[in-house]
C-alpha positions, 0 to 999 in steps of 0.5 A, spaced: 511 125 896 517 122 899 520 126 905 527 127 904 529 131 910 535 128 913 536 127 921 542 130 924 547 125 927 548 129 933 542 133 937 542 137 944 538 134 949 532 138 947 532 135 940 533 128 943 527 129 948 522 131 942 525 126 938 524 120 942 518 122 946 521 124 952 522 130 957 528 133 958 529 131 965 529 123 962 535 125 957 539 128 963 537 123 967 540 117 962 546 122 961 548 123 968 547 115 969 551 114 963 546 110 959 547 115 954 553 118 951 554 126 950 560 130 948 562 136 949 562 141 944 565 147 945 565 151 952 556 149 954 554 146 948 552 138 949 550 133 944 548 126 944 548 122 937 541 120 936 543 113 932 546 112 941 541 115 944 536 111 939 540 104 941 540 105 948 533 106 948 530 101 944 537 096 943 536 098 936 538 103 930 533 104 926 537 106 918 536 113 915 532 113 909 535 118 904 542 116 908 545 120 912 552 125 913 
């Protein structure tokens, strides 16, 4: 059976690290360095777009099946 669960385009840290297999303090880490980007939302809320964290981690984006939003 095909999975047709679409991944959010942006992910707080805690969803990056469990996405990517890293801790948390790595994701914060690469953040304050500038080897991601994140962007403010609202007042606290940070996100990271997980197709730019996925290239800086990997040098490549790996497509959505199903597509994405």
């Amino acid at each position: 059976m095909k999975d047709t669960t679409i991944s959010p385009l942006y992910v707080d840290a805690a969803q990056a690290a469990k996405l990517f297999g890293l801790s948390l303090r790595t994701i914060r880490r690469l953040q304050a360095s500038g080897q991601i980007n994140s962007y403010k939302i609202g007042l606290k809320s940070v996100r990271f777009h997980r197709q730019e964290v996925e290239k800086a981690l990997f040098g490549r984006v790996t497509p959505d099946e199903g597509g994405s939003l």
